[in-house]
N, CA, C and O atoms as a GROMACS GRO file, in nm:
protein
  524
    1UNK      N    1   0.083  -0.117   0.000
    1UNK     CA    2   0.000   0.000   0.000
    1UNK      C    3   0.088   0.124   0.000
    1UNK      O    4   0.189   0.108   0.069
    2UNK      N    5   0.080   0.222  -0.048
    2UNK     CA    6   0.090   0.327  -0.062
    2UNK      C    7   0.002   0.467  -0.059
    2UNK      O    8  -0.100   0.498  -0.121
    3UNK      N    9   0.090   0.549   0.053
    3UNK     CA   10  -0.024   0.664   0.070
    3UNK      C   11   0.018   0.774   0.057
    3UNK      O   12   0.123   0.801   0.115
    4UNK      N   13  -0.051   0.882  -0.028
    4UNK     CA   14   0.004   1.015  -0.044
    4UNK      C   15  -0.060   1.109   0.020
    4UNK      O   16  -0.181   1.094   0.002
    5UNK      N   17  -0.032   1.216   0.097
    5UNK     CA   18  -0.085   1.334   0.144
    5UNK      C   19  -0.132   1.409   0.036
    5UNK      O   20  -0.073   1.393  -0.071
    6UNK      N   21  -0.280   1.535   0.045
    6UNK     CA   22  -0.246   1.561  -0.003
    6UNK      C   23  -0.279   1.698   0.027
    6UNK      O   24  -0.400   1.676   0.026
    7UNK      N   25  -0.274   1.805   0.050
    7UNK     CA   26  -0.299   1.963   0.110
    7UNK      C   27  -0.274   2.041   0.077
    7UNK      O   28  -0.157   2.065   0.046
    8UNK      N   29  -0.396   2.146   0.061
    8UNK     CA   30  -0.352   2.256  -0.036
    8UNK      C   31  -0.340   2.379   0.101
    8UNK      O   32  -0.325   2.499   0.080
    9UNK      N   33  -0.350   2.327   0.214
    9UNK     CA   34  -0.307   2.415   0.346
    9UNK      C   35  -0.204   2.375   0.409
    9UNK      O   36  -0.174   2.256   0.398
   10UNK      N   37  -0.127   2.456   0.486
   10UNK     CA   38  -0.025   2.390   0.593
   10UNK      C   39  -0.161   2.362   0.759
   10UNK      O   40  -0.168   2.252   0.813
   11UNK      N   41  -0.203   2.420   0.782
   11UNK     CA   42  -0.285   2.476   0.934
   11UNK      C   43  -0.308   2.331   0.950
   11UNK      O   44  -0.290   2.289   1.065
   12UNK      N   45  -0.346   2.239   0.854
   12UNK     CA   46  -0.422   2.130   0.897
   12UNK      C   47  -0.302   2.044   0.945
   12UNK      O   48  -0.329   1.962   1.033
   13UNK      N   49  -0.205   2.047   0.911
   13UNK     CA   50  -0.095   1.909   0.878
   13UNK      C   51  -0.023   1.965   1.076
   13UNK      O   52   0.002   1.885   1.167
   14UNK      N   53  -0.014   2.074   1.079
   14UNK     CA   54   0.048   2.188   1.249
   14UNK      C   55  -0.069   2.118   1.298
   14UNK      O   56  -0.018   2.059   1.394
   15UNK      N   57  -0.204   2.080   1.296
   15UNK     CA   58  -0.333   2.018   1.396
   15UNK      C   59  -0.305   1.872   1.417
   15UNK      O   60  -0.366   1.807   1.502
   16UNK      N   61  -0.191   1.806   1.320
   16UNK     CA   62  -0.229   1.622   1.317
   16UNK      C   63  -0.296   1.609   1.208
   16UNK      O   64  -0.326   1.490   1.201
   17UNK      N   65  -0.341   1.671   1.107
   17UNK     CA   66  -0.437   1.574   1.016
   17UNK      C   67  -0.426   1.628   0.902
   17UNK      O   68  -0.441   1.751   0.901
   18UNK      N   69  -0.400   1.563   0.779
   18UNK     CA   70  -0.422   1.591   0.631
   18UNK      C   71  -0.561   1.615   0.610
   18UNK      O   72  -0.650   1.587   0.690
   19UNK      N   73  -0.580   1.690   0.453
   19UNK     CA   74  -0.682   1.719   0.401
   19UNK      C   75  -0.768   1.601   0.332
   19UNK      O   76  -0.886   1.570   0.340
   20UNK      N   77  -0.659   1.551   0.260
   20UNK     CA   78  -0.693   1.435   0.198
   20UNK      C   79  -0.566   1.344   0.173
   20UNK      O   80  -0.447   1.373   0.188
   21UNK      N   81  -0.637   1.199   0.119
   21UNK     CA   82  -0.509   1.104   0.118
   21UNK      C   83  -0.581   1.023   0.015
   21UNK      O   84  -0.695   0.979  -0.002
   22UNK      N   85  -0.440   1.022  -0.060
   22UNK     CA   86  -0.448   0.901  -0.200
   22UNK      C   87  -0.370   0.796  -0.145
   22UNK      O   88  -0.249   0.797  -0.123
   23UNK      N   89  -0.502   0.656  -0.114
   23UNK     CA   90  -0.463   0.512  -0.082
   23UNK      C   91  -0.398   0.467  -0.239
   23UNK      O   92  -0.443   0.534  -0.332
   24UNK      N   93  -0.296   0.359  -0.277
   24UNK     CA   94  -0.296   0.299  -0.393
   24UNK      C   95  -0.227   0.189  -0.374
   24UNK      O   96  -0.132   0.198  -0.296
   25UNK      N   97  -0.255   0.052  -0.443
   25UNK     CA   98  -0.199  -0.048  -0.422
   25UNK      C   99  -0.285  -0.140  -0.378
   25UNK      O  100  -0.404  -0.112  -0.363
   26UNK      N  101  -0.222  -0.288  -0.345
   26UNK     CA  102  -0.312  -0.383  -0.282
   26UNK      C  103  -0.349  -0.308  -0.123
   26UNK      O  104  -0.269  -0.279  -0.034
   27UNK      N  105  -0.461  -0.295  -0.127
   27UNK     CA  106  -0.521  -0.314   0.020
   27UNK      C  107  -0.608  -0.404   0.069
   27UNK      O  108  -0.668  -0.478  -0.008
   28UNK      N  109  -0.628  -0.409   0.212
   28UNK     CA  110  -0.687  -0.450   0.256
   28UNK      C  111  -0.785  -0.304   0.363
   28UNK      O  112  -0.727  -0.212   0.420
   29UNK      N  113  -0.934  -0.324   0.362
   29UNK     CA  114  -0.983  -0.198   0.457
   29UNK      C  115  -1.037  -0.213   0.549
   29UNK      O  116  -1.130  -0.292   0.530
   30UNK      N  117  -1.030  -0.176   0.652
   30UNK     CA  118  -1.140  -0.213   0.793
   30UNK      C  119  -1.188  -0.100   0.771
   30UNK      O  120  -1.131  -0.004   0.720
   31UNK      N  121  -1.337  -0.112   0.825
   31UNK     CA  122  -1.439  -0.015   0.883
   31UNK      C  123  -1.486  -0.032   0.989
   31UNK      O  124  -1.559  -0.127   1.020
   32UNK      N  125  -1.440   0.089   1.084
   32UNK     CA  126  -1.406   0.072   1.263
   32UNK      C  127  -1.586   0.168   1.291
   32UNK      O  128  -1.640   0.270   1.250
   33UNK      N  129  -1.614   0.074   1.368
   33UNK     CA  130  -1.795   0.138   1.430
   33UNK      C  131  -1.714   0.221   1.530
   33UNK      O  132  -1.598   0.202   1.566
   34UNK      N  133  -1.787   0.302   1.562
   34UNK     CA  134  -1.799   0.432   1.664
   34UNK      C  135  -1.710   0.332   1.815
   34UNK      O  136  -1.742   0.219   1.850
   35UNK      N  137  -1.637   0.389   1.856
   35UNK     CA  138  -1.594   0.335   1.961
   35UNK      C  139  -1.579   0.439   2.079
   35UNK      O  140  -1.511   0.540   2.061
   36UNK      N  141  -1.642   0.415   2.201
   36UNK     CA  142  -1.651   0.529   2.333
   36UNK      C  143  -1.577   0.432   2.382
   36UNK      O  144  -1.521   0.342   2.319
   37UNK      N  145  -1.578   0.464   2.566
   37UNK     CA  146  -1.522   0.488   2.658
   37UNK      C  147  -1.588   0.370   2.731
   37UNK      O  148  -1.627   0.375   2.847
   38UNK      N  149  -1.597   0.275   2.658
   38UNK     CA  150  -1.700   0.162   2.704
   38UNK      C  151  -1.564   0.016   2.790
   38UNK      O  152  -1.442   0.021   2.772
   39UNK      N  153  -1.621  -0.069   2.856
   39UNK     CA  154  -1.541  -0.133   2.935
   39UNK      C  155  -1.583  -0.244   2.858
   39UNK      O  156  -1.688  -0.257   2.795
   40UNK      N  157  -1.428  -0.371   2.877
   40UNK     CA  158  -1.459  -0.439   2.766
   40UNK      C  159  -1.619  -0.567   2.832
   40UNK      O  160  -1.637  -0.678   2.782
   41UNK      N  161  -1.684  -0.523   2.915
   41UNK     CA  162  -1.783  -0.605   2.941
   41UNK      C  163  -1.905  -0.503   2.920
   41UNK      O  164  -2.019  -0.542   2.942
   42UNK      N  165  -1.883  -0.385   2.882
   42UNK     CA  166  -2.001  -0.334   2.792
   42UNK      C  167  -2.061  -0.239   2.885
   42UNK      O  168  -2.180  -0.212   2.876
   43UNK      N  169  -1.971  -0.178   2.990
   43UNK     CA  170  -2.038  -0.110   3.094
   43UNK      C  171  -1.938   0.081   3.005
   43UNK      O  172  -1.839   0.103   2.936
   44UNK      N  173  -2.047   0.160   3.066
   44UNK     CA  174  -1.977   0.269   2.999
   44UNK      C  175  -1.902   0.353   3.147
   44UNK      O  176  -1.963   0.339   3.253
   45UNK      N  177  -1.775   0.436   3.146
   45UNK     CA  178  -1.670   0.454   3.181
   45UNK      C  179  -1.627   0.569   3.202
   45UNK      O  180  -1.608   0.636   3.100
   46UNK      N  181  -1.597   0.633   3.332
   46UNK     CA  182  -1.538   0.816   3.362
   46UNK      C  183  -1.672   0.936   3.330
   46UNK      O  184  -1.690   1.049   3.284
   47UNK      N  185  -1.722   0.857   3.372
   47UNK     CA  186  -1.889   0.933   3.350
   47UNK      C  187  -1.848   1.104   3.347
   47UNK      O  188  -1.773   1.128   3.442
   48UNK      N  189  -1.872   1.212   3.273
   48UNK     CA  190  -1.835   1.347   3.306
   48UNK      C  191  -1.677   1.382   3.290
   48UNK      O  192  -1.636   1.497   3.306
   49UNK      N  193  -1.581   1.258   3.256
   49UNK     CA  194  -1.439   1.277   3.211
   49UNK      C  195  -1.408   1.276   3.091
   49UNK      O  196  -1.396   1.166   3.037
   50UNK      N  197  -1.382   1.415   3.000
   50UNK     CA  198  -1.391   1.396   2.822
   50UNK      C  199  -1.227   1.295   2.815
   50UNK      O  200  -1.204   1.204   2.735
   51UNK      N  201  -1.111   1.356   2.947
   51UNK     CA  202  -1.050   1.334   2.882
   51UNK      C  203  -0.994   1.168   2.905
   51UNK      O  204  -0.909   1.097   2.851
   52UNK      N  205  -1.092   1.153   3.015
   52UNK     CA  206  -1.055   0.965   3.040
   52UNK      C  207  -1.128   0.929   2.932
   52UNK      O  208  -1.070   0.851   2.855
   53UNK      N  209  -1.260   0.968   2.899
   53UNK     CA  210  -1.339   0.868   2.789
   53UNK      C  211  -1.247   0.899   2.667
   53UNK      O  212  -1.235   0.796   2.600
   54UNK      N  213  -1.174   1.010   2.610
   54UNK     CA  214  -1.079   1.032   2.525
   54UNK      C  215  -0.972   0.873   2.499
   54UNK      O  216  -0.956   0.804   2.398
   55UNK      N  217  -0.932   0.864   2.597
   55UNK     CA  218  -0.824   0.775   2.632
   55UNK      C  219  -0.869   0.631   2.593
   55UNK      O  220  -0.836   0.565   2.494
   56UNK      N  221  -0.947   0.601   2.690
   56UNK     CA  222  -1.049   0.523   2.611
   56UNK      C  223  -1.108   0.450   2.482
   56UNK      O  224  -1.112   0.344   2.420
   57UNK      N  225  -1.156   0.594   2.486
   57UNK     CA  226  -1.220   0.573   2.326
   57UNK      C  227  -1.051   0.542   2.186
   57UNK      O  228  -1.065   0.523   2.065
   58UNK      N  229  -0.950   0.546   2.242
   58UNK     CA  230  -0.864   0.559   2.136
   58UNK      C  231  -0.752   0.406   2.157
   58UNK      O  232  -0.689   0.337   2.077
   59UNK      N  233  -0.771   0.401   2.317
   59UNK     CA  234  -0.741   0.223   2.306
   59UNK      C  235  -0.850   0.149   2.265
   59UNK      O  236  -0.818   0.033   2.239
   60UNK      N  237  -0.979   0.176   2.248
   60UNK     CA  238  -1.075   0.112   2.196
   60UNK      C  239  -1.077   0.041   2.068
   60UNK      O  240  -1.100  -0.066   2.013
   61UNK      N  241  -1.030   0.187   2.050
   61UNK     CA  242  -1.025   0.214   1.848
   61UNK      C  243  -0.868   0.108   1.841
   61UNK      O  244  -0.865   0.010   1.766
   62UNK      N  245  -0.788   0.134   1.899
   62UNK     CA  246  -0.674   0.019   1.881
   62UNK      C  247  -0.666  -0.091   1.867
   62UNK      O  248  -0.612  -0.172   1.791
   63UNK      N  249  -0.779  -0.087   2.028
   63UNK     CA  250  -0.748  -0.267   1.986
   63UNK      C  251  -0.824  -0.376   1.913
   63UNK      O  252  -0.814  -0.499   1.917
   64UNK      N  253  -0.955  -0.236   1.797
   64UNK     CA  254  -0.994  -0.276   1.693
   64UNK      C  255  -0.913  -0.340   1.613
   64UNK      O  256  -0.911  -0.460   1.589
   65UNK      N  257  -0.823  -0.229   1.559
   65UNK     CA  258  -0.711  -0.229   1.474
   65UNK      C  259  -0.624  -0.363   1.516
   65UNK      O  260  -0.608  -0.456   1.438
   66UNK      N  261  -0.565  -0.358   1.665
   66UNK     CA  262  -0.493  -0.507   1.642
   66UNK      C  263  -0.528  -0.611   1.626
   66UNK      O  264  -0.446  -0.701   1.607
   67UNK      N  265  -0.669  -0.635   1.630
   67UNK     CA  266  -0.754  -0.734   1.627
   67UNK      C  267  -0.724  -0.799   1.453
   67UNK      O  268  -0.710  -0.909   1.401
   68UNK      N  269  -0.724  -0.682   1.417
   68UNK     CA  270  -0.758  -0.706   1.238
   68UNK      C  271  -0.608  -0.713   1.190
   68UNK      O  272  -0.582  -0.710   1.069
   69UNK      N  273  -0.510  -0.723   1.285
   69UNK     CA  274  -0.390  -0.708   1.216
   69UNK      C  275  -0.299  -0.597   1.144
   69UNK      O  276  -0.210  -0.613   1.060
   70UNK      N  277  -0.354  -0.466   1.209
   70UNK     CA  278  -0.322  -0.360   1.206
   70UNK      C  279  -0.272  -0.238   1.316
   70UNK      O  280  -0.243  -0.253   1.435
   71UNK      N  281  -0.271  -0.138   1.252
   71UNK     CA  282  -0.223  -0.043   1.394
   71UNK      C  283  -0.272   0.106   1.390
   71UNK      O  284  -0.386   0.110   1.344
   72UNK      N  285  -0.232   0.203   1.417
   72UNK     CA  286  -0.292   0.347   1.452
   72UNK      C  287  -0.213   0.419   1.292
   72UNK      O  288  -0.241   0.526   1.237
   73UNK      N  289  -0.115   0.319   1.253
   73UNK     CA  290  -0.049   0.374   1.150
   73UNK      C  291  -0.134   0.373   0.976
   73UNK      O  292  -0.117   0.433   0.870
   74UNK      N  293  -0.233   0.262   1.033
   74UNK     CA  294  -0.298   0.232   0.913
   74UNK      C  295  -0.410   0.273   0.885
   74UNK      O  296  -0.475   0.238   0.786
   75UNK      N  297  -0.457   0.380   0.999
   75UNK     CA  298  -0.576   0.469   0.966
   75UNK      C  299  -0.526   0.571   0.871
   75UNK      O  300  -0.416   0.623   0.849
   76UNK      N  301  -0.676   0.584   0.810
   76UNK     CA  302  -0.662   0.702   0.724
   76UNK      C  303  -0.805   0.755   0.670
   76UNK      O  304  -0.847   0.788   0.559
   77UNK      N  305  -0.867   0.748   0.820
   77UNK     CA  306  -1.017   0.866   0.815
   77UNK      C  307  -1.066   0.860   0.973
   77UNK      O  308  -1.143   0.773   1.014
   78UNK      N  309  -1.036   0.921   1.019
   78UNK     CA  310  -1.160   0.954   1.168
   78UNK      C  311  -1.198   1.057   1.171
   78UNK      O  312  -1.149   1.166   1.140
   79UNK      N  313  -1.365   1.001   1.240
   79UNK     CA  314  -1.457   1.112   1.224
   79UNK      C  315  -1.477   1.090   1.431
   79UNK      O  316  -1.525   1.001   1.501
   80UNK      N  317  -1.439   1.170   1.450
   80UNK     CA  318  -1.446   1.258   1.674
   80UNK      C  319  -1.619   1.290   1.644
   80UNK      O  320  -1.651   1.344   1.538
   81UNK      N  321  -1.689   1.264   1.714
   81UNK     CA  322  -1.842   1.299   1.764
   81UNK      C  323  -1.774   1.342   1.913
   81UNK      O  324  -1.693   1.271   1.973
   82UNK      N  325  -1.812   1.441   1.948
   82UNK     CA  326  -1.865   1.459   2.099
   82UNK      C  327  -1.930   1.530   2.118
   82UNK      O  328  -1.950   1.624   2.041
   83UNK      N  329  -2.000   1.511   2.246
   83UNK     CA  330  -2.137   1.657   2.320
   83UNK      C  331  -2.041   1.756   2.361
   83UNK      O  332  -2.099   1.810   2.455
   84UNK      N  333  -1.946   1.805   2.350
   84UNK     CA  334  -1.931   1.921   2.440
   84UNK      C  335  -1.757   1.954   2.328
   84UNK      O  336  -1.664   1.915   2.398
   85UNK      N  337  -1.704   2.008   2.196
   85UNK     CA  338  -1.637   2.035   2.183
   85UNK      C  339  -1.524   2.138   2.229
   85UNK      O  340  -1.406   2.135   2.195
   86UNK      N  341  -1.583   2.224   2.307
   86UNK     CA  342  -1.507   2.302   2.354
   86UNK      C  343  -1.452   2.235   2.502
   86UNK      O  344  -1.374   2.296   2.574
   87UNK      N  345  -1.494   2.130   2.529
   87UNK     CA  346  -1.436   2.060   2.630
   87UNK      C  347  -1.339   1.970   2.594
   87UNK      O  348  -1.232   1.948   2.651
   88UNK      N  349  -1.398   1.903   2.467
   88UNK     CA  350  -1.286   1.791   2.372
   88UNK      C  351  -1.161   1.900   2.368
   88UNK      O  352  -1.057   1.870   2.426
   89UNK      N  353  -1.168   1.987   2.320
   89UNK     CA  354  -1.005   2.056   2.240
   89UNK      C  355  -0.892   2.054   2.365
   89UNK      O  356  -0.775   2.018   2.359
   90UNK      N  357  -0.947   2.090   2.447
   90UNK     CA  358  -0.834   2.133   2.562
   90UNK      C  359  -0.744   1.969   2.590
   90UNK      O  360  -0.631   1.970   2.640
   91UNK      N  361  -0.816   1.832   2.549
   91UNK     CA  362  -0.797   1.731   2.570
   91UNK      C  363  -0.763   1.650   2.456
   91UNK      O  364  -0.782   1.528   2.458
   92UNK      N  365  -0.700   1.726   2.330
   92UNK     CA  366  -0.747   1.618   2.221
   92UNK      C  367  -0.568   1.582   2.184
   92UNK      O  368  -0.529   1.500   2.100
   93UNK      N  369  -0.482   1.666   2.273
   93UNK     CA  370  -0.362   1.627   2.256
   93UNK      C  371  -0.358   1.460   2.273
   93UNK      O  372  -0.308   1.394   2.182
   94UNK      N  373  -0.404   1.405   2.372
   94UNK     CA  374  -0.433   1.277   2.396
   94UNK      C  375  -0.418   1.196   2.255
   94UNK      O  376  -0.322   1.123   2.229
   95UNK      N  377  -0.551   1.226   2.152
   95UNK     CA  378  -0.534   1.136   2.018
   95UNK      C  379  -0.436   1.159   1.949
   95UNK      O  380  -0.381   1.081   1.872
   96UNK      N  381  -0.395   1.325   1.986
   96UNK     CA  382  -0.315   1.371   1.862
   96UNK      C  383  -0.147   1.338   1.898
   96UNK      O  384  -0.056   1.373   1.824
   97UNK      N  385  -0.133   1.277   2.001
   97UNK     CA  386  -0.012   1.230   2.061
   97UNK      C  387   0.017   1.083   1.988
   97UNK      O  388   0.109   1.046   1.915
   98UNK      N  389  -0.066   1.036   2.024
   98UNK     CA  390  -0.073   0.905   1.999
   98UNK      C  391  -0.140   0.875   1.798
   98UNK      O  392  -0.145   0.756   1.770
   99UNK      N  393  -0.168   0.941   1.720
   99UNK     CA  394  -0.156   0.922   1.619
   99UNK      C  395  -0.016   0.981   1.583
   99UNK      O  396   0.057   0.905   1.519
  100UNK      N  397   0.043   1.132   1.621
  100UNK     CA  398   0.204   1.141   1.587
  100UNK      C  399   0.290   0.992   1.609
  100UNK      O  400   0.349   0.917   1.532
  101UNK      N  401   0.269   0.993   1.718
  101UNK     CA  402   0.384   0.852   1.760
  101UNK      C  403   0.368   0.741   1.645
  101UNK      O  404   0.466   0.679   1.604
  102UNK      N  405   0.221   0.716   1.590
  102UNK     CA  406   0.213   0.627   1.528
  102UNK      C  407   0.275   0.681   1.408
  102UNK      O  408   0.285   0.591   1.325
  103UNK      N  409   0.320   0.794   1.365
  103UNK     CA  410   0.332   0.837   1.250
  103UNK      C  411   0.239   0.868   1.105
  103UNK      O  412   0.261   0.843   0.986
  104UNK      N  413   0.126   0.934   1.177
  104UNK     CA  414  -0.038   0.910   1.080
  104UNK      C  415  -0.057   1.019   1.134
  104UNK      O  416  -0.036   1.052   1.250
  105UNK      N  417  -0.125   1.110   0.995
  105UNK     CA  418  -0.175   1.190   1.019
  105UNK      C  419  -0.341   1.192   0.935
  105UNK      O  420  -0.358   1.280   0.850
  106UNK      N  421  -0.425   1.119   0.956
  106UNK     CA  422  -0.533   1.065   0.902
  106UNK      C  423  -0.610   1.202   0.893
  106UNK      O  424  -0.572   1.313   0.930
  107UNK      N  425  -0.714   1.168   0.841
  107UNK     CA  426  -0.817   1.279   0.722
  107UNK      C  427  -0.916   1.267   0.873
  107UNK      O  428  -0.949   1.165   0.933
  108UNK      N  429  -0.942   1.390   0.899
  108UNK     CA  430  -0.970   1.380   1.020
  108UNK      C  431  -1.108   1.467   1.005
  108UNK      O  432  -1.102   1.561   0.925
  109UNK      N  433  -1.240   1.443   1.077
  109UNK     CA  434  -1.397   1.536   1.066
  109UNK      C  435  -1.389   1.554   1.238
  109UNK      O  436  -1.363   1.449   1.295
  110UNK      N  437  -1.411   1.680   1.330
  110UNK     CA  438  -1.436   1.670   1.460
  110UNK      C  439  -1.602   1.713   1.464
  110UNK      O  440  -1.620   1.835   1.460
  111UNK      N  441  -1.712   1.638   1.471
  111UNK     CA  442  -1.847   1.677   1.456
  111UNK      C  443  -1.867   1.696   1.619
  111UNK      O  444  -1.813   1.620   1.699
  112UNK      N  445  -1.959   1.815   1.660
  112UNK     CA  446  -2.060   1.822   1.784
  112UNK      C  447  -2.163   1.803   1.759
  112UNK      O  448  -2.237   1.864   1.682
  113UNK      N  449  -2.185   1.690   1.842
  113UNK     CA  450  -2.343   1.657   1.871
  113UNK      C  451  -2.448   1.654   2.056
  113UNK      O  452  -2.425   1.655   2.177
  114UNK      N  453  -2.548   1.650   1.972
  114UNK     CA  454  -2.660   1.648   2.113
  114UNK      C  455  -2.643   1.528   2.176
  114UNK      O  456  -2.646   1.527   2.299
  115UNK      N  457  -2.625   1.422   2.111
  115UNK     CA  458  -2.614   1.332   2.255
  115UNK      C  459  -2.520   1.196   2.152
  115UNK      O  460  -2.491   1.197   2.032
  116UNK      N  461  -2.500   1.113   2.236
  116UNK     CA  462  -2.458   0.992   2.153
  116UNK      C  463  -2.514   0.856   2.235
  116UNK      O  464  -2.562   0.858   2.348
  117UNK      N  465  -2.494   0.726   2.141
  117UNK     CA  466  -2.613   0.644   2.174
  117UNK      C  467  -2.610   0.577   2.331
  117UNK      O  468  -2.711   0.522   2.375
  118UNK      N  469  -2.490   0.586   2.408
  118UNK     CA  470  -2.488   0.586   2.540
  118UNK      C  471  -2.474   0.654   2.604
  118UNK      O  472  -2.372   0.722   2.602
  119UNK      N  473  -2.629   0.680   2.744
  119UNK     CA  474  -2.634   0.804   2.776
  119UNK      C  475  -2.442   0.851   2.868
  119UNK      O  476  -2.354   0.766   2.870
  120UNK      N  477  -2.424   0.980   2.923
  120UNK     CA  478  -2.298   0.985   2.976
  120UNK      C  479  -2.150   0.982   2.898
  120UNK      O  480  -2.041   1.021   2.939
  121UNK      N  481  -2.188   0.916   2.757
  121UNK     CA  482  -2.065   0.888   2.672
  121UNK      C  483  -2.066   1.064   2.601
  121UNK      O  484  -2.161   1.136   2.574
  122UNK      N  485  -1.906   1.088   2.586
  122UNK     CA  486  -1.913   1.216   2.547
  122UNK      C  487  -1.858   1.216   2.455
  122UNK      O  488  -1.863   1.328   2.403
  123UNK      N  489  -1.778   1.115   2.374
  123UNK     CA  490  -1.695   1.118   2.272
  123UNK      C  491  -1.718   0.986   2.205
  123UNK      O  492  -1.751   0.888   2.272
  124UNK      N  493  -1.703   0.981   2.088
  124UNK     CA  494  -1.721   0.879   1.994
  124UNK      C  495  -1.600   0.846   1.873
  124UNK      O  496  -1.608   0.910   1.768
  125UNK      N  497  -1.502   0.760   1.887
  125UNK     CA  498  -1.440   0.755   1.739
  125UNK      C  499  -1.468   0.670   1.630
  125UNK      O  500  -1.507   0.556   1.655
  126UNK      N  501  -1.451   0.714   1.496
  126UNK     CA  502  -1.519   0.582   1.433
  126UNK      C  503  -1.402   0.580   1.325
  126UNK      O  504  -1.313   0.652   1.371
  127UNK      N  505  -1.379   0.549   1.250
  127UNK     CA  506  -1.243   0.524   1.233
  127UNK      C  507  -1.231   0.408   1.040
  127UNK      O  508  -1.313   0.319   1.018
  128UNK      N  509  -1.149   0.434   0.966
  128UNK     CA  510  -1.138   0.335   0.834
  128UNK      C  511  -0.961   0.350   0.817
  128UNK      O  512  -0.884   0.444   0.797
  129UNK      N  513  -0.951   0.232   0.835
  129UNK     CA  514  -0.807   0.192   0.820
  129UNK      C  515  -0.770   0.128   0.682
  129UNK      O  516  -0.855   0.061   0.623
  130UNK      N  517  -0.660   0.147   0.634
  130UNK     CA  518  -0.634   0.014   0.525
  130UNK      C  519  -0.451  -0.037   0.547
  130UNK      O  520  -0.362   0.018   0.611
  131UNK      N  521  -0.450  -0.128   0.486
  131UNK     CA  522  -0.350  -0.183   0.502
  131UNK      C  523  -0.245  -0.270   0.367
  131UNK      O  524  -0.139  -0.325   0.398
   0.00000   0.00000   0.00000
């Protein structure tokens, strides 16, 4: 696989995230469902903490990825839902740490919403990898 950046801004690439990305080659793609702050027996987690459910929600999204034989390096689209964005930003170094390290800077959407499908959950990642 092969992936090209591609940006007609710098601002986005200084945030963690390209504008767009040209996949080419053999791949393989996962499509990652919304993943919160959920415990792995299905109980939800840091009730009122964006930035524990943050944390969370991004080993979640991981250990999607290792499941399928992949890693944080092989994303290349997340879309952030949360209720309260101006609470997410102060906390989002968290993902954006941990996608640098991975060396990915994925095509990134941060949407605010009214609620998400578990009550207390404040953040949502959902995530398409290829490999």
């Amino acid at each position: 696989m092969e992936r090209r950046a591609v940006n007609t801004v710098t601002w986005s690439q200084e945030m963690g995230f390209n504008q767009g990305e040209v996949i080419s080659g053999e791949t393989r793609t996962l499509y990652i469902s919304g993943q919160t702050a959920m415990s792995k027996d299905g109980r939800p987690e840091h009730d009122g903490d964006v930035e524990a459910q943050l944390a969370l929600a991004v080993a979640n999204l991981e250990a999607v990825l290792v499941e399928a034989g992949m890693s944080l390096a092989n994303l290349v689209r997340l879309n952030v839902y949360t209720t309260d964005v101006d609470a997410m930003f102060p906390h989002y170094g968290v993902l954006a740490g941990k996608l640098g390290a991975a060396g990915v800077a994925p095509t990134t959407t941060m949407l605010g919403v009214t609620r998400l499908a578990i009550p207390g959950q404040m953040v949502e990642l959902e995530g398409t990898a290829v490999a």
